[in-house]
LUMGU-818767 format. One record per residue (C-alpha): residue number from 1; residue in three letters; x negated, y, z. Coordinates in nm, 2 decimals. Layout:
R     i    aa        u        v        w
R   NUM   ALA        X        Y        Z
...
This chain:
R     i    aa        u        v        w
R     1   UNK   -11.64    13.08    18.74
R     2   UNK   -11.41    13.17    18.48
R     3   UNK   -11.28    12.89    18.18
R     4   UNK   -11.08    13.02    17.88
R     5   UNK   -10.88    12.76    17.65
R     6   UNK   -10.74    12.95    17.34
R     7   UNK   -10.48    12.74    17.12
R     8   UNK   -10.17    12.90    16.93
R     9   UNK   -10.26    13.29    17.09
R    10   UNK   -10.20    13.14    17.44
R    11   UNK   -10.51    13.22    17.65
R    12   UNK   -10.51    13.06    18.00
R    13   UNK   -10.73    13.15    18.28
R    14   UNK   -10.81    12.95    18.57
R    15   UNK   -11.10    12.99    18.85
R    16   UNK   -11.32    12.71    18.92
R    17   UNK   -11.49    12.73    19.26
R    18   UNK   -11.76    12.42    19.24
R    19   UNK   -11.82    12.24    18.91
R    20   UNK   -12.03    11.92    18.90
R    21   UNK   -12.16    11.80    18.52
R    22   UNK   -12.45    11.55    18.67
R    23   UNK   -12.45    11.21    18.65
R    24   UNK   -12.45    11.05    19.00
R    25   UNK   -12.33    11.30    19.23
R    26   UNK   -12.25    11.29    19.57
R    27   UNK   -12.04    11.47    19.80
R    28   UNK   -12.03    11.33    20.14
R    29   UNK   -11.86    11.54    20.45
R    30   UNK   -11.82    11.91    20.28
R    31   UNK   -11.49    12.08    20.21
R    32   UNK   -11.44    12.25    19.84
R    33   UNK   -11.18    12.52    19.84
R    34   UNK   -11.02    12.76    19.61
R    35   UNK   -10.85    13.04    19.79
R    36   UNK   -10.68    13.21    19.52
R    37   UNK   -10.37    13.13    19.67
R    38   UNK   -10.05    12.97    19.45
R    39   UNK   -10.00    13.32    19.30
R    40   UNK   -10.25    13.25    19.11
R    41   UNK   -10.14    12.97    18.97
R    42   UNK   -10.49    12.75    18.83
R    43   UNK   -10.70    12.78    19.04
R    44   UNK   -10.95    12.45    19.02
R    45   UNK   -11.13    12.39    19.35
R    46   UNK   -11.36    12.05    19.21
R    47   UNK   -11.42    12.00    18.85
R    48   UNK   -11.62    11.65    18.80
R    49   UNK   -11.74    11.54    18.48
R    50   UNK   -12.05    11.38    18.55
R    51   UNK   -12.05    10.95    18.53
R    52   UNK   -12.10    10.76    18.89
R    53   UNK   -11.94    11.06    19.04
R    54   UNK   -11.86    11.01    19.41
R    55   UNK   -11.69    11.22    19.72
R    56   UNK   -11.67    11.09    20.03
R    57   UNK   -11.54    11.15    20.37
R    58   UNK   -11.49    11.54    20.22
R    59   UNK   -11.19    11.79    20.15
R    60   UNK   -11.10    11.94    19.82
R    61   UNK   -10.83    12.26    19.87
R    62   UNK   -10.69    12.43    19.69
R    63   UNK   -10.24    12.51    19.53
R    64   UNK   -10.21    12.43    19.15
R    65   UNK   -10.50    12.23    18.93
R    66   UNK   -10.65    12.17    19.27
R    67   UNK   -10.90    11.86    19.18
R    68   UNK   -11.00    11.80    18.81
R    69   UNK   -11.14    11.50    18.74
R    70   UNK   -11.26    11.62    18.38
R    71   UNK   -11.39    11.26    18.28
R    72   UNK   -11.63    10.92    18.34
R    73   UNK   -11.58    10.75    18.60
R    74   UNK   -11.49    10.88    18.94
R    75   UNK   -11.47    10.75    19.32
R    76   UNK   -11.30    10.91    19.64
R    77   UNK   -11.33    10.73    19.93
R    78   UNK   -11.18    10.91    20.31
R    79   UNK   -11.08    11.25    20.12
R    80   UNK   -10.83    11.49    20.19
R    81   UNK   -10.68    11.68    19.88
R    82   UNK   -10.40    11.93    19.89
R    83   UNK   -10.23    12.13    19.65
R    84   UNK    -9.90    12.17    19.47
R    85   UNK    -9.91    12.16    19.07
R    86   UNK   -10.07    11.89    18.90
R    87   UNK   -10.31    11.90    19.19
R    88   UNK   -10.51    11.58    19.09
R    89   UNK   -10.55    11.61    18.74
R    90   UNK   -10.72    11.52    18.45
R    91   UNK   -10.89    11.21    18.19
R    92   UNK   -11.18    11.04    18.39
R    93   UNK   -11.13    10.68    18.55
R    94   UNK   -11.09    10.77    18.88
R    95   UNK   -11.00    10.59    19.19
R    96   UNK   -10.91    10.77    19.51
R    97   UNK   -10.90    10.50    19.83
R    98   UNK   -10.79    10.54    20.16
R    99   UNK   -10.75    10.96    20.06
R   100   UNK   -10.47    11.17    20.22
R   101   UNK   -10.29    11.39    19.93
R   102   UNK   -10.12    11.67    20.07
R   103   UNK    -9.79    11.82    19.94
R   104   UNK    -9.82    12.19    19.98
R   105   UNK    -9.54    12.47    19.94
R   106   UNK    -9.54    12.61    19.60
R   107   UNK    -9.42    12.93    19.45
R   108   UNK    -9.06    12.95    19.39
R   109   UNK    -8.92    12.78    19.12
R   110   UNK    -9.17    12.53    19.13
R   111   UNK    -9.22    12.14    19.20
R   112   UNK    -9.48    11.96    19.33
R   113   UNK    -9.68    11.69    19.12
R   114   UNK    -9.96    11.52    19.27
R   115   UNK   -10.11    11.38    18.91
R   116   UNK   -10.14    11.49    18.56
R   117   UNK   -10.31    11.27    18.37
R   118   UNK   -10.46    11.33    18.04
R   119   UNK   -10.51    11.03    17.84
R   120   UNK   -10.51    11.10    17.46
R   121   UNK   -10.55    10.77    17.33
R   122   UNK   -10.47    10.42    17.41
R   123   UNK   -10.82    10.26    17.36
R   124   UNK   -10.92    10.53    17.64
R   125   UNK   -11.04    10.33    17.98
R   126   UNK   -10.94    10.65    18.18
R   127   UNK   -10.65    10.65    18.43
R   128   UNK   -10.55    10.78    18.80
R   129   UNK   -10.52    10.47    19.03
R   130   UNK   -10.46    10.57    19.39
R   131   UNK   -10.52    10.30    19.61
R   132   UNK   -10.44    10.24    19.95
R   133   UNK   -10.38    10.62    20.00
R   134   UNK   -10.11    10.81    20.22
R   135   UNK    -9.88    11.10    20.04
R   136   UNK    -9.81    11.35    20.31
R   137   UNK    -9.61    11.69    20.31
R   138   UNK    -9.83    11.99    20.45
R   139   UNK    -9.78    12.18    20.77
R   140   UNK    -9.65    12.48    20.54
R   141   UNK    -9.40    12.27    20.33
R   142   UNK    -9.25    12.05    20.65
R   143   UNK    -9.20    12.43    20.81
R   144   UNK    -9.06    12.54    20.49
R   145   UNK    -8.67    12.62    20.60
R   146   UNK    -8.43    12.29    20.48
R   147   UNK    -8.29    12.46    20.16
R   148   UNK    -8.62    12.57    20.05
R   149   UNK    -8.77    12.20    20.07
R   150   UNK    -8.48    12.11    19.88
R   151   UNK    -8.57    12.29    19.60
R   152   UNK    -8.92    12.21    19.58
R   153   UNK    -8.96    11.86    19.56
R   154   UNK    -9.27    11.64    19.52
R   155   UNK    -9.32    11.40    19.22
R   156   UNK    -9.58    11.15    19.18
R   157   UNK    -9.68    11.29    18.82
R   158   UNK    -9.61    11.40    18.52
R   159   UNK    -9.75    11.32    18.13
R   160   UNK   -10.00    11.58    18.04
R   161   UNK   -10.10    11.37    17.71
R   162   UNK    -9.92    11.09    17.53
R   163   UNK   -10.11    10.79    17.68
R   164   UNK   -10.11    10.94    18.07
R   165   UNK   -10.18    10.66    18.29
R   166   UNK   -10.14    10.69    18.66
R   167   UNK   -10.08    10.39    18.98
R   168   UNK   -10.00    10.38    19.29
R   169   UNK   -10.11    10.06    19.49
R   170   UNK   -10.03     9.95    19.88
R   171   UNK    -9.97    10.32    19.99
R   172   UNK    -9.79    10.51    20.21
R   173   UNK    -9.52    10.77    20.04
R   174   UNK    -9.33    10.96    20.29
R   175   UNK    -8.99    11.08    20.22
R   176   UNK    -9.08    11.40    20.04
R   177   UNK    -9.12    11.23    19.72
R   178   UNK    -8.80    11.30    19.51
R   179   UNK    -8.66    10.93    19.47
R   180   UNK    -8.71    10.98    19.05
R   181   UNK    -9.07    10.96    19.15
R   182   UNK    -9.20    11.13    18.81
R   183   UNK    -9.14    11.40    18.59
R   184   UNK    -9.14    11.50    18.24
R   185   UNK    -9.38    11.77    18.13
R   186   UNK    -9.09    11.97    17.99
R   187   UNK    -8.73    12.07    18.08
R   188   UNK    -8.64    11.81    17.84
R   189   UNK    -8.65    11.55    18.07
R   190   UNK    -8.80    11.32    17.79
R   191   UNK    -9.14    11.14    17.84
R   192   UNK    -9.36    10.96    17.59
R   193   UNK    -9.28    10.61    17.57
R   194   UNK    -9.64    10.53    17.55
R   195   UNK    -9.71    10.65    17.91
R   196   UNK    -9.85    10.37    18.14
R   197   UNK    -9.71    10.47    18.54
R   198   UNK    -9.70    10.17    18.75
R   199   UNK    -9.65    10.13    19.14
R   200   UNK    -9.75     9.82    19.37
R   201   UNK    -9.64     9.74    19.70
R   202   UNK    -9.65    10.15    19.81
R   203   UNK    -9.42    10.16    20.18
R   204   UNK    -9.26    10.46    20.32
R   205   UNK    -8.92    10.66    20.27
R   206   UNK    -9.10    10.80    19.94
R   207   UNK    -9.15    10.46    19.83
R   208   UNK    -8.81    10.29    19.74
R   209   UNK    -8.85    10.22    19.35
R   210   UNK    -8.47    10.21    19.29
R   211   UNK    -8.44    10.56    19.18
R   212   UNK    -8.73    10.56    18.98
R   213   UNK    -8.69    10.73    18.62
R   214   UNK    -8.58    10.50    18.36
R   215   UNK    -8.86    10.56    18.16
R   216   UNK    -9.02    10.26    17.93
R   217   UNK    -9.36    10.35    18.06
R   218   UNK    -9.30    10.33    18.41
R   219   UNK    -9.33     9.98    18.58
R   220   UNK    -9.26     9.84    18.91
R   221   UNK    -9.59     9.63    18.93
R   222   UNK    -9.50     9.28    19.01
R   223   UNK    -9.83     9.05    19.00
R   224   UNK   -10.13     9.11    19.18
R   225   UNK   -10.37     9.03    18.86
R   226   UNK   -10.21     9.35    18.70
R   227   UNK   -10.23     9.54    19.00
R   228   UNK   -10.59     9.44    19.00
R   229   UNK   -10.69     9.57    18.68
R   230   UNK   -10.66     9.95    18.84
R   231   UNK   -10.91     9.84    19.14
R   232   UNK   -11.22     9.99    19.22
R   233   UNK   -11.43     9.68    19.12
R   234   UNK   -11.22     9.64    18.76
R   235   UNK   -11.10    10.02    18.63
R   236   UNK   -11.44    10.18    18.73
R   237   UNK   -11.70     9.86    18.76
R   238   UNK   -11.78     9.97    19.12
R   239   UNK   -11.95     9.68    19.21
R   240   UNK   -12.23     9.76    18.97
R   241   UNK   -12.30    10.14    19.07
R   242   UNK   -12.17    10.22    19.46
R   243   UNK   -12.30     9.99    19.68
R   244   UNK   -12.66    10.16    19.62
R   245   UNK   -12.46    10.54    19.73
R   246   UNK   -12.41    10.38    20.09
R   247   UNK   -12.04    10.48    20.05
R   248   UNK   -11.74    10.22    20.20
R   249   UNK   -11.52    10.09    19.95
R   250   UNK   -11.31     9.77    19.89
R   251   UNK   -11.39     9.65    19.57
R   252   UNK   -11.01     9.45    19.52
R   253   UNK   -10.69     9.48    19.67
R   254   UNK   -10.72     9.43    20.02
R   255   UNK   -10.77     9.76    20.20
């Protein structure tokens, strides 16, 4: 499936390989893959749109633009995703919990940025929280030679609209996450100043907050009750829709 956006004579292409519109879907055990390759730049593997969607125990594949959660209100629960480029991206409220993200090797030139998050307005209730999760480098980019790694570092996001929100709570960064930790969308270096990143009691060698970017936006998450705000039974009212799907989840912060 072929998607066309046309704004100021720019056309851009991507490939979709599964698209999902429905309210209450359910993908449980499957893997979704888009083997264009990173040449190809977008290539979607999973576009969700539909409300109450939910993917559990599966695997969504794919380099840049792998996973697009479009909008509503999302769940991923025991999931591997991989890619390179804004590979979980998107404006639904979505929660991924207890999900491996997989840092792959991109094209050269590039950098790796796990989120791009597209919240246009502030009243939106949309966001990326990842909860409980571990952020892993790929076979392909750990066998990359040393210099090459170098060069293509890992970020946990960058601002694709003004009001991008993204968190990462209580998980497991390893140590190819570049110590600034996010991006700007632009070789400016600037980001908007009304972008919401926060990060909560993540561990590993990817995790030290230190170096963060010095961004107004971007908070080291101190209390628990704002941390809780970007759970599964707060940012996407789980408690009233996914016990019926059969799927695990923890509804607060304890995972």
């Amino acid at each position: 499936m072929a998607a066309e956006h046309v704004a100021d004579r720019v056309v851009s292409v991507f490939v979709v390989a599964a698209a999902v519109a429905g309210a209450g879907f359910i993908m449980r055990d499957m893997t979704v893959e888009n083997r264009a390759g990173a040449a190809r730049h977008q290539a979607v593997a999973l576009l969700l749109s539909g409300d109450h969607a939910v993917v559990y125990r599966s695997a969504v594949l794919g380099y840049q633009d792998t996973l697009y959660a479009h909008a509503q209100r999302q769940f991923y629960r025991d999931c591997d995703v991989a890619g390179t480029v804004d590979f979980v991206f998107g404006n639904a409220a979505v929660v991924l919990q207890n999900c491996t993200l997989w840092a792959r090797r991109p094209l050269p030139g590039q950098e790796n940025t796990v989120t791009a998050q597209g919240r246009r307005d502030p009243n939106q209730s949309t966001g990326i929280s990842v909860h409980g999760c571990r952020l892993l480098p790929s076979p392909e980019l750990e066998l990359a030679p040393a210099a090459r790694r170098g060069r293509a570092a890992t970020y946990l996001g960058r601002p694709w609209k003004p009001y991008s929100r993204a968190v990462y709570m209580m998980s497991y960064i390893a140590g190819h996450v570049h110590a600034a930790g996010w991006l700007a969308w632009d070789a400016s270096g600037r980001a908007p100043d009304t972008l919401y990143y926060g990060e909560y009691r993540n561990s590993g060698p990817g995790a030290a907050v230190g170096g963060r970017v010095p961004w107004p936006g971007h908070r080291v998450i101190k209390l628990p009750e704002e941390a809780m705000e970007f759970t599964v039974g707060r940012f996407i009212g789980g408690y009233s829709w996914l016990p019926p799907t059969g799927v695990a989840f923890v509804a607060g912060l304890t995972v």
